[in-house]
Kinemage of the C-alpha trace (Angstrom):
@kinemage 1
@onewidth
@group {chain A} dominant
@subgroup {mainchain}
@vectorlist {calphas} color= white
{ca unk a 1} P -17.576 4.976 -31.405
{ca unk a 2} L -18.290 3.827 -27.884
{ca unk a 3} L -17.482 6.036 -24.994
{ca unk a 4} L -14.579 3.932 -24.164
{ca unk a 5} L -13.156 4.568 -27.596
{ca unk a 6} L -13.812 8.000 -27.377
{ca unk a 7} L -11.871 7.841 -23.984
{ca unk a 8} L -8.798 6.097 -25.841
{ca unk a 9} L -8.710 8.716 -28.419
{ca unk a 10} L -8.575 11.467 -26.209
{ca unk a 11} L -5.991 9.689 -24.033
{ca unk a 12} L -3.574 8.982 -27.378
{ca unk a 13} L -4.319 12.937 -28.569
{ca unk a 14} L -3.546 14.412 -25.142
{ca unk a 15} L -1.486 12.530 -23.037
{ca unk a 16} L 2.503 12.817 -23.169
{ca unk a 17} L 4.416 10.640 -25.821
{ca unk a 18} L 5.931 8.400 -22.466
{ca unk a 19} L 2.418 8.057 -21.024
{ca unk a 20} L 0.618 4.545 -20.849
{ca unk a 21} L -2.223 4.147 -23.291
{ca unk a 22} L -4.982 2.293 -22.235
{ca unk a 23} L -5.284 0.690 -25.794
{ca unk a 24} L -1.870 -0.447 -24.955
{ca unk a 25} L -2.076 -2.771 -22.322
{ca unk a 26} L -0.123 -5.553 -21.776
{ca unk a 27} L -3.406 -6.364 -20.902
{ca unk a 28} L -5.056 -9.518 -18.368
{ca unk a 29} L -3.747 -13.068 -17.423
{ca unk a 30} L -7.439 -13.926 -18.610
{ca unk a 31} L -9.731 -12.638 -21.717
{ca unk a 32} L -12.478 -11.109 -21.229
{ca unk a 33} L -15.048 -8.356 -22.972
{ca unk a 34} L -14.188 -4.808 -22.684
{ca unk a 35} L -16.370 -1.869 -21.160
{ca unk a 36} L -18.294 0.119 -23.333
{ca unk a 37} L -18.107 3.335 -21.129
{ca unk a 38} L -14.752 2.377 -18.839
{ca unk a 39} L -10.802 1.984 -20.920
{ca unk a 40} L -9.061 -0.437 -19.050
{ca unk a 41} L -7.320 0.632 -16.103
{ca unk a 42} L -10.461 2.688 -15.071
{ca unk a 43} L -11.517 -0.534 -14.837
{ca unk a 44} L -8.960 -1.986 -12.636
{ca unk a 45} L -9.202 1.484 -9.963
{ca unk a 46} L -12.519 0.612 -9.776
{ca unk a 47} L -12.351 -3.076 -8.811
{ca unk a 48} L -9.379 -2.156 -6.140
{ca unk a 49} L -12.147 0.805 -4.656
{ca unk a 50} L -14.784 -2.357 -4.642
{ca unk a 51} L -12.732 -4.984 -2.875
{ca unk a 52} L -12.943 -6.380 0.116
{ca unk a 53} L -8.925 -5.872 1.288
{ca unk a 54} L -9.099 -2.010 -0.083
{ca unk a 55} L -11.871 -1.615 2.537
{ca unk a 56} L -10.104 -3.499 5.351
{ca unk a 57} L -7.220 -1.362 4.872
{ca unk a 58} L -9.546 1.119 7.603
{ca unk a 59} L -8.611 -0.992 10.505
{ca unk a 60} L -4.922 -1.699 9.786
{ca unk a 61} L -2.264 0.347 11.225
{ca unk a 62} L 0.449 2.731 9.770
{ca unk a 63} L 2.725 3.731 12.062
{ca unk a 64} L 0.801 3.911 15.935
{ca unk a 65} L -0.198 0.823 16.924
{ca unk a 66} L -3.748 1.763 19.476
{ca unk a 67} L -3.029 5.416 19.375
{ca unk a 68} L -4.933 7.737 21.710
{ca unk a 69} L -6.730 9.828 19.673
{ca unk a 70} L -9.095 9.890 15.711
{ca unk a 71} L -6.829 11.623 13.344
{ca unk a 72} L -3.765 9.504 13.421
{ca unk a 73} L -3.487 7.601 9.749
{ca unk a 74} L -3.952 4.256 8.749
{ca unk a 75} L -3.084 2.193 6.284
{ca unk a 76} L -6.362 3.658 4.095
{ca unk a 77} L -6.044 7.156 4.693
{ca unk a 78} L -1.608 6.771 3.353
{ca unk a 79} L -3.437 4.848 0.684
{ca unk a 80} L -5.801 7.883 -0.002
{ca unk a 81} L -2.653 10.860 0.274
{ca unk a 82} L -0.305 8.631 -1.902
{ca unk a 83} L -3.112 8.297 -4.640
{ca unk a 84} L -3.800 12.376 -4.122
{ca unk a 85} L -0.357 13.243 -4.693
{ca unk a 86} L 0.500 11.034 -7.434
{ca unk a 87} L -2.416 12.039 -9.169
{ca unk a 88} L -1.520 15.693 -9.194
{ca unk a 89} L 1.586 14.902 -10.310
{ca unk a 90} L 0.373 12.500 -13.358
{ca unk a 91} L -2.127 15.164 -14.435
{ca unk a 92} L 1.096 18.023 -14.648
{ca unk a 93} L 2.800 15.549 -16.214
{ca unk a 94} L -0.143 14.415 -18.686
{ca unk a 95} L 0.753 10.533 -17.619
{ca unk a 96} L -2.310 8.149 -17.458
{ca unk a 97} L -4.076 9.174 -14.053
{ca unk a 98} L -6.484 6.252 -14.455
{ca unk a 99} L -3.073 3.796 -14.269
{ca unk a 100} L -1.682 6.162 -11.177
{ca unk a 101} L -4.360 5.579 -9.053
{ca unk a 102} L -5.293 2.107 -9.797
{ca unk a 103} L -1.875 1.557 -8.502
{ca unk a 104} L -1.571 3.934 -5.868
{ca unk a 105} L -5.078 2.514 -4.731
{ca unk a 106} L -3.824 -1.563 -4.849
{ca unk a 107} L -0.128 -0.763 -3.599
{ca unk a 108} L -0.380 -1.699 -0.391
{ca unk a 109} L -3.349 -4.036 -0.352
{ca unk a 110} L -0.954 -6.992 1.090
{ca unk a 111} L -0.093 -5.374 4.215
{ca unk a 112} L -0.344 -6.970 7.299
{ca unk a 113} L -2.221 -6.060 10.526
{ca unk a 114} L -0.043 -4.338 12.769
{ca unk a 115} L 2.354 -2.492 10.034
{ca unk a 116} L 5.394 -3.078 9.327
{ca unk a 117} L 5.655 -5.292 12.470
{ca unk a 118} L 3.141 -7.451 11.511
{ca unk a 119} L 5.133 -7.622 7.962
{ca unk a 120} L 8.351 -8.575 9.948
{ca unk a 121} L 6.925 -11.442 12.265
{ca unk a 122} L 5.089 -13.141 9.350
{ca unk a 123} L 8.126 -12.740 6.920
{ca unk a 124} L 10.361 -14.811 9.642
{ca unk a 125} L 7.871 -17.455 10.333
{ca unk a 126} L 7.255 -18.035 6.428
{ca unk a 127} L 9.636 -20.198 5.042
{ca unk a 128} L 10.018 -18.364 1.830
{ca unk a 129} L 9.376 -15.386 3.819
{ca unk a 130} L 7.339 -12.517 3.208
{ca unk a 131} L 6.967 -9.031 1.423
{ca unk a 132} L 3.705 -6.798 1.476
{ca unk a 133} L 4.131 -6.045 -2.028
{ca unk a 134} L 4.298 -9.383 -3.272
{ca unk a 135} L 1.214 -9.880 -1.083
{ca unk a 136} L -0.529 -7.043 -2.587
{ca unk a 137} L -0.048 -8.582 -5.695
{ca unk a 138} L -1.510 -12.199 -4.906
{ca unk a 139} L -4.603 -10.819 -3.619
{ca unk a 140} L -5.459 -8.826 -6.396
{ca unk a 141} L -4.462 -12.080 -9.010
{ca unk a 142} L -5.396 -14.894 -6.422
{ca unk a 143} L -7.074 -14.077 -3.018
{ca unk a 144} L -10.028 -11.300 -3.676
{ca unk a 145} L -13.518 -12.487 -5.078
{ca unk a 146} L -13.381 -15.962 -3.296
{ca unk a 147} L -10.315 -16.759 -4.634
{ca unk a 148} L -10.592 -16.104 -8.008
{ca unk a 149} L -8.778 -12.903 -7.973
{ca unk a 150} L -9.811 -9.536 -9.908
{ca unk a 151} L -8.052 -10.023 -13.169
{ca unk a 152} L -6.064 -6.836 -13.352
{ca unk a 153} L -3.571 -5.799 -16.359
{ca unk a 154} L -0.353 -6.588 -16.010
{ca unk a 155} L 1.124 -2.703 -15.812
{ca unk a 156} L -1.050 -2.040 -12.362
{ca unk a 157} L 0.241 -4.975 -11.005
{ca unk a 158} L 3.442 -4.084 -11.930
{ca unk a 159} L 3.469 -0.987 -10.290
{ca unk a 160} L 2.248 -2.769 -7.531
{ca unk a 161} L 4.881 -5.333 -7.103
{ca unk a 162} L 7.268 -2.409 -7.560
{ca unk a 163} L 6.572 0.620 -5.425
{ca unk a 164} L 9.058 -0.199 -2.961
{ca unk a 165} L 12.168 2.087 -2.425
{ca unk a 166} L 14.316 -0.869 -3.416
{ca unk a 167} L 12.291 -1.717 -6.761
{ca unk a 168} L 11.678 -0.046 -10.121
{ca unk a 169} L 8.235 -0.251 -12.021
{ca unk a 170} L 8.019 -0.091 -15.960
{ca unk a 171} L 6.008 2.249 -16.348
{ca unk a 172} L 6.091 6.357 -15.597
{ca unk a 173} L 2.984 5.840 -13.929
{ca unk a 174} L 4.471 3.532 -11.380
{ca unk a 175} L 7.312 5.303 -10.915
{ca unk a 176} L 5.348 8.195 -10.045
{ca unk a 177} L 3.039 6.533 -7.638
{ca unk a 178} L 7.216 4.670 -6.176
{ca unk a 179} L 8.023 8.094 -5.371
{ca unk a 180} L 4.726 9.533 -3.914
{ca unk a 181} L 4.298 6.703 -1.171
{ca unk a 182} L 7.665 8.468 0.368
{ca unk a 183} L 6.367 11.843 -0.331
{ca unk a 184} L 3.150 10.847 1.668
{ca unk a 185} L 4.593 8.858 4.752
{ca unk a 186} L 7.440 10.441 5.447
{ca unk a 187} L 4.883 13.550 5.556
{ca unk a 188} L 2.349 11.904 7.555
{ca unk a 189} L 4.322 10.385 9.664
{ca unk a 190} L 6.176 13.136 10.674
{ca unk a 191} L 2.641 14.951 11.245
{ca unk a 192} L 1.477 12.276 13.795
{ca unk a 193} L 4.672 11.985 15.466
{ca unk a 194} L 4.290 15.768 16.753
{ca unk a 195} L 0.617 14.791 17.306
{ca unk a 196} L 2.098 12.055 19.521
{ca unk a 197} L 4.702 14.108 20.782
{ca unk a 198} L 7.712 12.048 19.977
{ca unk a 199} L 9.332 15.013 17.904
{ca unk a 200} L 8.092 18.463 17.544
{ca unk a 201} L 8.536 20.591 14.052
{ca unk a 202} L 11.468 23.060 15.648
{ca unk a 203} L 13.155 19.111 16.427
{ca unk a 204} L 13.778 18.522 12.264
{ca unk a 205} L 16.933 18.802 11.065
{ca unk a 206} L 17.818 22.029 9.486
{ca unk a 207} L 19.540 20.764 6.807
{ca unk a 208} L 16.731 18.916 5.580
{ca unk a 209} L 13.752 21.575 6.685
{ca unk a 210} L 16.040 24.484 4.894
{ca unk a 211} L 15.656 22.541 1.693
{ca unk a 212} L 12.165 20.894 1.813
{ca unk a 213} L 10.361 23.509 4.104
{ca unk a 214} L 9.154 24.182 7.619
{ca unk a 215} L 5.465 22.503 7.770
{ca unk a 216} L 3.721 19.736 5.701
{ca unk a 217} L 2.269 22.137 3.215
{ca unk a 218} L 5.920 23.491 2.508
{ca unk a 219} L 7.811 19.998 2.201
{ca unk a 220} L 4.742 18.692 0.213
{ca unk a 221} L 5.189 21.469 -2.532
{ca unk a 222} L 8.787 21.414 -2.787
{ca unk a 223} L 8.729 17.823 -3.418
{ca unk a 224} L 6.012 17.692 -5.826
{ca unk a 225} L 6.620 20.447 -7.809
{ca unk a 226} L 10.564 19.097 -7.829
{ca unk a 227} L 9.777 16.323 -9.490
{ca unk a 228} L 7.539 17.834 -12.218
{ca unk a 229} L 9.981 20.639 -12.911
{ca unk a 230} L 12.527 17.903 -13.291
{ca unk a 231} L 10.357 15.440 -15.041
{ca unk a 232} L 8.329 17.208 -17.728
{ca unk a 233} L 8.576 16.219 -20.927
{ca unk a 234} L 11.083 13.795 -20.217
{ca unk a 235} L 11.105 9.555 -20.211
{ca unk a 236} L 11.803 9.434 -16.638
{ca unk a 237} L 10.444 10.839 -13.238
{ca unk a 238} L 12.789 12.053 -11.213
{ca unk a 239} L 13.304 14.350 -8.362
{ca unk a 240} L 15.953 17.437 -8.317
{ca unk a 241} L 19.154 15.744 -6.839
{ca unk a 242} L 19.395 18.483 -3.600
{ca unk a 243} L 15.513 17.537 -3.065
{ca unk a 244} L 16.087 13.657 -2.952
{ca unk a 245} L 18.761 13.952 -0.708
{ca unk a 246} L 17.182 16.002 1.707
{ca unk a 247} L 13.891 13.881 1.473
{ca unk a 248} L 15.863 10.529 1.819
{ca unk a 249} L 17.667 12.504 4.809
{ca unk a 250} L 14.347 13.354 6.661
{ca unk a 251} L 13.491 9.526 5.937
{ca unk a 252} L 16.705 8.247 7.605
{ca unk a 253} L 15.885 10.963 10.740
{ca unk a 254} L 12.465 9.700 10.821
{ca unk a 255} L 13.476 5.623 11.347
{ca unk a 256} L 15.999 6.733 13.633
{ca unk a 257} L 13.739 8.610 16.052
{ca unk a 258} L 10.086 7.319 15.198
{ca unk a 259} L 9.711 4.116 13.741
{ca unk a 260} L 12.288 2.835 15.993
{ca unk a 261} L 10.969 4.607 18.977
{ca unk a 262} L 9.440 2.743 22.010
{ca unk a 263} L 6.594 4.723 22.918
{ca unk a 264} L 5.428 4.250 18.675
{ca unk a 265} L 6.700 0.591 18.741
{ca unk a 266} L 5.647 0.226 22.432
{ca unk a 267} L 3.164 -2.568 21.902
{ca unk a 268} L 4.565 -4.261 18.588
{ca unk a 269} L 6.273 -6.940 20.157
{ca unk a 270} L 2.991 -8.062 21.453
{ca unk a 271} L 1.264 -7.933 18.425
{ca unk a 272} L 4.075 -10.045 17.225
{ca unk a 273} L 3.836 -12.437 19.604
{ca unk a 274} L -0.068 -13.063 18.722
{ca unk a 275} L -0.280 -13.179 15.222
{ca unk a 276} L 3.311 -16.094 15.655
{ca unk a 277} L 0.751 -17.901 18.079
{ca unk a 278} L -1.971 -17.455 15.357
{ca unk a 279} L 0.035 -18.721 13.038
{ca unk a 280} L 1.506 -21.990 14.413
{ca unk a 281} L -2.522 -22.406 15.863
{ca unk a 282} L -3.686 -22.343 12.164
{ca unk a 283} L -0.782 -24.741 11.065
{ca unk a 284} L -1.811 -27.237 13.238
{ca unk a 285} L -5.362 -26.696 12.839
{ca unk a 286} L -5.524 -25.846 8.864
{ca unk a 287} L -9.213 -27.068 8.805
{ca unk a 288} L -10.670 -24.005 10.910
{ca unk a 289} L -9.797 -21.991 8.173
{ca unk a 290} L -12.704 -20.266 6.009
{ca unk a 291} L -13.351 -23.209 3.524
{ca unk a 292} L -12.099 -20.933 0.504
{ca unk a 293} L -8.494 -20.835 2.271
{ca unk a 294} L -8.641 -24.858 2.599
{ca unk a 295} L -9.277 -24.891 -0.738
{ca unk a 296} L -6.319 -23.204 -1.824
{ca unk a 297} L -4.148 -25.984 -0.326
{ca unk a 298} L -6.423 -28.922 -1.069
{ca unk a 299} L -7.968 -27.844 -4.916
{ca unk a 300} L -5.042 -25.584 -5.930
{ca unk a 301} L -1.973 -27.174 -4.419
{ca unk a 302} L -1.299 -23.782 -2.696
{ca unk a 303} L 1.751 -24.034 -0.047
{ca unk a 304} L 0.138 -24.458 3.230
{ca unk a 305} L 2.841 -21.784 5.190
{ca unk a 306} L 1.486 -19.341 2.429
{ca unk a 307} L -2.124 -19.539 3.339
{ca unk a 308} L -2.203 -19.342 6.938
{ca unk a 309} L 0.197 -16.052 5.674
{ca unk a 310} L -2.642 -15.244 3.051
{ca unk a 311} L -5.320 -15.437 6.000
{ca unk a 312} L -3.629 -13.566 8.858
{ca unk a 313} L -2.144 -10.990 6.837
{ca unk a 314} L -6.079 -10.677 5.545
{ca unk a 315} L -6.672 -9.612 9.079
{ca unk a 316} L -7.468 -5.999 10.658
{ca unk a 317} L -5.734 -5.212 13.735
{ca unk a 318} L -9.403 -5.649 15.547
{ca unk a 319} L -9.987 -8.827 14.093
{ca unk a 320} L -6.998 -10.710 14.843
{ca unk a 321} L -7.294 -9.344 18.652
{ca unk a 322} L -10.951 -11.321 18.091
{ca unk a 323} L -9.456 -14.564 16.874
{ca unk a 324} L -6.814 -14.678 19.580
{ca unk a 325} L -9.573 -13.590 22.500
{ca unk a 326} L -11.767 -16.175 20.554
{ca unk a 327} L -8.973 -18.986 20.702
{ca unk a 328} L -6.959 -18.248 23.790
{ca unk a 329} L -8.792 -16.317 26.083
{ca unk a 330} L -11.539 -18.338 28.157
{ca unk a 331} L -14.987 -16.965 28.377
{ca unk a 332} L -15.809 -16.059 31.808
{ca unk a 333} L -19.447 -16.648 33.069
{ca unk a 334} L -20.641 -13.153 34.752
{ca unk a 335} L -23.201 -13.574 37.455
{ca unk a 336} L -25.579 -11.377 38.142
């Protein structure tokens, strides 16, 4: 017995009855030998930590586009809290932690430069529009490794197509990382928006604070130990009914007064506007592409709209700044 198999064994005598087995993967779109030390979706964290996007996800932002100052989050440090918290809660709930965090890792791999604004502009230009978590999903089974994709099993990229408030995943470990993504940016978010100050702690509903708590470490506990009070030993994850509410309540305070606000969304409009003129550049000039994004359209038949999407949404906040300055801006000859 390999130290895989000895991994396996110990998942199937110690994990819950509604955990995922790695032995029981739906397993990959393509064959291929297992590890002798790694089960499956060990594997597939692994490959996410190794990948290009996961390490692009530095320079993209969450909520503050150019903030002034180093500890506001981005898009990799969410990443990082979503995969902390849903781990903590997959190990009190003896679920598959491997599966959590491959999927709280990958889930939001597709996102765009610029956040959710980025998300919006491209999603109007695309004819068939455009989601982040579908994204997330065709880099990992399309775009990553020169375009041959990383060959993940089916249940981590089905709790990465499904992570989204309006989506369910099939397995617990999905719906466990589904519900720490809110956990972590409504958190977050509220913690740079006093940073910023935009709202201030004493500014937080009391309805909502008298339930969840009065700081970040308070709200954070109340939410996670709600839903493994209210999930253990069950075949669901769920969250005490007077603890959703007041989290989904915090969420609906937190659009109305941050991610709608001007001086957060100040410059997204913008951003908008350059990656729209990125966009129609690179539709009427599909051949400066790099040659592996040509090849999509050309090899694999790959919608040409989807692409340019695939290669933009690719794109740091710094870099597609450095393709517009490259394109648009003319170079002005300093003398000396």
């Amino acid at each position: 017995m390999n130290i895989r198999e000895k991994q396996e064994k110990w998942e199937k005598d110690y994990l819950s009855p509604y955990a995922s087995l790695s032995q029981n993967s739906l397993g990959r779109d393509r064959q291929e030998a297992q590890c002798d030390i790694r089960p499956m979706y060990q594997r597939d964290r692994d490959r996410i930590l190794h990948s290009k996007s996961f390490r692009r996800m530095k320079h993209k932002t969450q909520v503050f586009l150019a903030p002034a100052g180093d500890h506001y989050r981005t898009r990799l440090t969410h990443t990082l809290e979503v995969a902390q918290i849903a781990r903590t809660i997959a190990r009190a709930l003896r679920m598959n932690e491997d599966l959590t965090e491959a999927i709280a890792l990958g889930h939001d791999l597709g996102h765009t430069p610029f956040g959710h604004a980025g998300e919006d502009i491209l999603d109007k230009l695309h004819p068939n529009g455009f989601k982040h978590y579908y994204q997330s999903v065709r880099v990992v089974e399309l775009l990553e490794k020169n375009c041959e994709g990383l060959n993940l099993t089916k249940e981590v990229r089905d709790g990465m197509m499904n992570h989204s408030t309006s989506r369910m995943p099939m397995t617990m470990e999905g719906k466990i990382v589904r519900f720490s993504d809110k956990i972590a940016y409504i958190n977050h978010d509220i913690d740079d928006a006093v940073r910023a100050h935009i709202i201030s702690e004493a500014s937080l509903p009391d309805i909502y604070t008298a339930v969840l708590g009065h700081s970040s470490k308070e709200r954070l506990n109340t939410l996670i130990h709600g839903i493994i009070q209210e999930s253990m030993d069950r075949p669901d994850i769920r969250m005490p009914e007077a603890i959703e509410k007041a989290m989904l309540g915090l969420r609906s305070y937190m659009f109305e007064n941050v991610y709608t606000n001007p001086i957060a969304k100040g410059q997204e409009k913008k951003a908008q506007n350059m990656l729209e003129v990125l966009y129609h550049h690179f539709m009427k000039n599909f051949h400066e592409l790099p040659e592996e994004y040509v090849r999509l359209v050309t090899e694999r038949g790959e919608m040409m709209e989807s692409v340019v999407c695939d290669y933009i949404a690719g794109m740091t906040d710094q870099y597609s700044i450095k393709i517009y300055e490259d394109l648009y801006v003319p170079f002005v000859w300093k003398v000396v």
